[in-house]
N, C-alpha and C positions, 0 to 999 in steps of 0.2 A: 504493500500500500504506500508508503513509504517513496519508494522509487519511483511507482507511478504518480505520484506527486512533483517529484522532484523531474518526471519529466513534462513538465507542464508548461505553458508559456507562461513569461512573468507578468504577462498582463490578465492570469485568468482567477477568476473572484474567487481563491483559497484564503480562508479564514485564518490571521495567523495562530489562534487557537489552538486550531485543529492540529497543525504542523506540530506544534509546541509540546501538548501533549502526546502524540504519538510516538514524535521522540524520546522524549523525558519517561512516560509511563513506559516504556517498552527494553529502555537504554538504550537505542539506534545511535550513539552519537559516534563510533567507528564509522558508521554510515555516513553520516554528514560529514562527519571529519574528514575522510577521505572524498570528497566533493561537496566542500562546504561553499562555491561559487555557484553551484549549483541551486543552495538554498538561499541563497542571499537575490539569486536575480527574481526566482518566485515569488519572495514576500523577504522584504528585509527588515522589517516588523520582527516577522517571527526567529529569523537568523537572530537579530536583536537581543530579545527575549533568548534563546538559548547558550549565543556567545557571552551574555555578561554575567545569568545565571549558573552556570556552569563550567566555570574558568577552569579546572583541573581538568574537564575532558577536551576541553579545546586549547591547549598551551599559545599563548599570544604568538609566540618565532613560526609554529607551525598552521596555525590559519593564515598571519601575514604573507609565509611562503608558497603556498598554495594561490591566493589570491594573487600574487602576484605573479603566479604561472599564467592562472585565466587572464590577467593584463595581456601578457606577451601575443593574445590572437586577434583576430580582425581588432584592425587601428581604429573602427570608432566602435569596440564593444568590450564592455564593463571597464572603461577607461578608470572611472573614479573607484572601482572597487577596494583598493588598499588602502585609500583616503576613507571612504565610510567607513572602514571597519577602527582604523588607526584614532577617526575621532570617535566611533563608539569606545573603546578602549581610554579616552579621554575625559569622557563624559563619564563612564559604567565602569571602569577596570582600573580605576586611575592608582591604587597601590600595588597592580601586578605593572602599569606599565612604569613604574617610578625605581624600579629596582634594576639592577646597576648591568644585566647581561642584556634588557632593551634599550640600550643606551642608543643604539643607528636608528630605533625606530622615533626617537626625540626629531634628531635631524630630517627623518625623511617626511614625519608629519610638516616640520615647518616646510621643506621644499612643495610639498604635496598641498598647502594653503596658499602658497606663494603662485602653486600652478594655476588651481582652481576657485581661488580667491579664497579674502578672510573672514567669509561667512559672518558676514556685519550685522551685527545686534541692534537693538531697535532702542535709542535712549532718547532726552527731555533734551531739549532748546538744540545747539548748536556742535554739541559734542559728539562724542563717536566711542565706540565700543564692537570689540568684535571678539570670535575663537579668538583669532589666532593671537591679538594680544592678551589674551586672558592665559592663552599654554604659555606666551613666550613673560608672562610674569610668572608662572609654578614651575614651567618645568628645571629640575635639577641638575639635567644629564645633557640638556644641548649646548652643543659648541657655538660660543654667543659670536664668534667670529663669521662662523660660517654662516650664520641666520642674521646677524648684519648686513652679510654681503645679497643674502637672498631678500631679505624685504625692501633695502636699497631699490636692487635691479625692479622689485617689483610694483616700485612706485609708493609703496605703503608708510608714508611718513609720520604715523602716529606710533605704528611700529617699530621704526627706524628708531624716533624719540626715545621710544621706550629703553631700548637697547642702548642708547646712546646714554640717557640719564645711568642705565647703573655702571656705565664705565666709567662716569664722575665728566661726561664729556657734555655738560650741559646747555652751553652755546651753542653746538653745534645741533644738540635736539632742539633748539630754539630754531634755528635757520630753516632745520627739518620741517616745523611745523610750518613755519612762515611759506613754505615751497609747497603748500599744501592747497585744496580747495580754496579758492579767494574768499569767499564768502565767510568761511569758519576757521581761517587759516589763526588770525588775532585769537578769535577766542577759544583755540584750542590754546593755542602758546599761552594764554594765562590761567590756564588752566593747568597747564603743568608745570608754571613759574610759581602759583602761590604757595604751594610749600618748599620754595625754593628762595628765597628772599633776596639770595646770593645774584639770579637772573637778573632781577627788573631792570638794572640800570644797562643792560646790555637788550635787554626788550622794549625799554623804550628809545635808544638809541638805532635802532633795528627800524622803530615805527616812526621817529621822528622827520624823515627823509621824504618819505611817503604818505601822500594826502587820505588816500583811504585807509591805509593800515593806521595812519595818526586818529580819525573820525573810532573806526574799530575799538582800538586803545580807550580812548573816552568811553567810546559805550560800555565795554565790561571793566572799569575799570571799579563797580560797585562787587563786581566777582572777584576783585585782587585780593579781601580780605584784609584791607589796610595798607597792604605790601608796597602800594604805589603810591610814590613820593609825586603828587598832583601839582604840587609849586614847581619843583623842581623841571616836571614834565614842565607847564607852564612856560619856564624859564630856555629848555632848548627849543621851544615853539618859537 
């Protein structure tokens, strides 16, 4: 039953239920496990449900390896499969992925957000929030060089910030932001200068050049939290 499932098109109405306990009530997970892209393109709901519930029968190195065999066939089929599973693993499995022998799969998720973008969060006024700066604040095990150089390329300057602020290089994730979306680019930059006090005078030195980024400055500057010295702006105006 089982396999006639699993040969099914991934667009046909199986209940991820159904799947879930068939496997679990029966122990099929050798079954899956040995064609677990096969269960993922059916319902990946129910892969879901069985990969986060049942970590010891699916070991992270060994679904990621699999998955990424089904990668390697026709160039546009199950392209993102190692990305879903890596950020279910993110989301659902995050103390098997945080330990010290998944350390390549740190990196590859970030190249793999960097491919498929940073599945951006939904936040209040002008800000920005996404995954992938959300792993590249916890994760432990990525090499922050290499995930510099990949959110750079990939255009992602709140990201880039991010990265830039914990190497103490904080000017230059100022610049980062400033290079960003025109419209949010200010009010991102003080938003990551308020608890930075150290910035302002290089952020408004940055704004003061520029007519709309100078207008920007004004506007949030009831967001700086006191941090912005108003006279002094004033006075390079």
């Amino acid at each position: 039953a089982l396999r006639a499932l699993l040969d099914l098109d991934r667009a046909a109405a199986v209940a991820p239920s159904v799947l879930v306990d068939l496997v679990a009530s029966n122990e099929l997970f050798d079954v899956v496990s040995n064609d677990v892209a096969r269960l993922v393109r059916v319902s990946r709901e129910a892969a879901g449900e069985l990969l986060s519930q049942h970590e010891n029968a699916f070991p992270l190195d060994d679904v990621a390896a699999r998955l990424l065999d089904a990668e390697s066939g026709p160039p546009s089929r199950d392209a993102d499969l190692v990305f879903w599973f890596l950020r279910l693993c993110f989301e659902r499995r995050r103390d098997d992925l945080e330990t010290p022998q998944h350390e390549r799969w740190h990196d590859e998720l970030v190249r793999r957000y960097c491919r498929h973008g940073p599945c951006e969060r939904p936040t209040e006024g002008p800000l920005y929030d996404s995954e992938l700066l959300a792993f590249l604040a916890w994760s432990p095990l990525m090499d922050g060089a290499a995930a510099l150089a990949e959110v750079e390329a990939a255009g992602l300057r709140d990201e880039q910030a991010l990265l830039l602020g914990r190497e103490g290089r904080g000017e230059a994730a100022v610049d980062a932001l400033l290079e960003g979306r025109a419209e949010t680019a200010v009010a991102r930059a003080v938003a990551f200068a308020r608890p930075r006090p150290e910035l302002w005078p290089y952020l408004v030195e940055r704004c003061v050049g520029a007519p709309a980024r100078l207008g920007d400055l004004l506007e949030h500057a009831a967001d700086a939290g006191g941090g912005l010295d108003l006279a002094d702006l004033v006075r390079r105006v």
